[in-house]
C-alpha positions, 0 to 999 in steps of 0.5 A, a space after each residue: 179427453 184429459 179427465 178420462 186419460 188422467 183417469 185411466 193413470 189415476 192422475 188429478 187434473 186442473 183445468 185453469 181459465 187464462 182469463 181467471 190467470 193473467 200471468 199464464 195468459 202473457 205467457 200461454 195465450 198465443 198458444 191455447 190450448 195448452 197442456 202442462 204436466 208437471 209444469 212442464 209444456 206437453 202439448 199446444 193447439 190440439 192435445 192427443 190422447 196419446 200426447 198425455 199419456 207419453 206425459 203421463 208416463 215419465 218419472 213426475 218431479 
């Protein structure tokens, strides 16, 4: 669902493991899934279509 939104806003995403990052997963792991844009928290246990795409239209930093 991310790949095909980000798409649909010809936007890149990347998909990080918190086991490969043990830095996000001290401060993400009671929280999975997550979703960031931009570095900032969009989403958290169930990421909506609609979520990402409110995201995805606010001015990027």
């Amino acid at each position: 669902m991310v790949a095909n939104v980000c798409s649909e806003f010809n936007e890149e995403f990347e998909e990080l493991d918190v086991v490969d990052h043990p830095n996000l997963a001290a401060v993400h792991f009671e929280f999975l899934p997550v979703l960031l844009v931009d570095g900032v928290q969009v989403a958290i246990w169930r990421v909506e279509p609609q979520t990402l795409k409110t995201a995805l239209n606010q001015p990027h930093l």
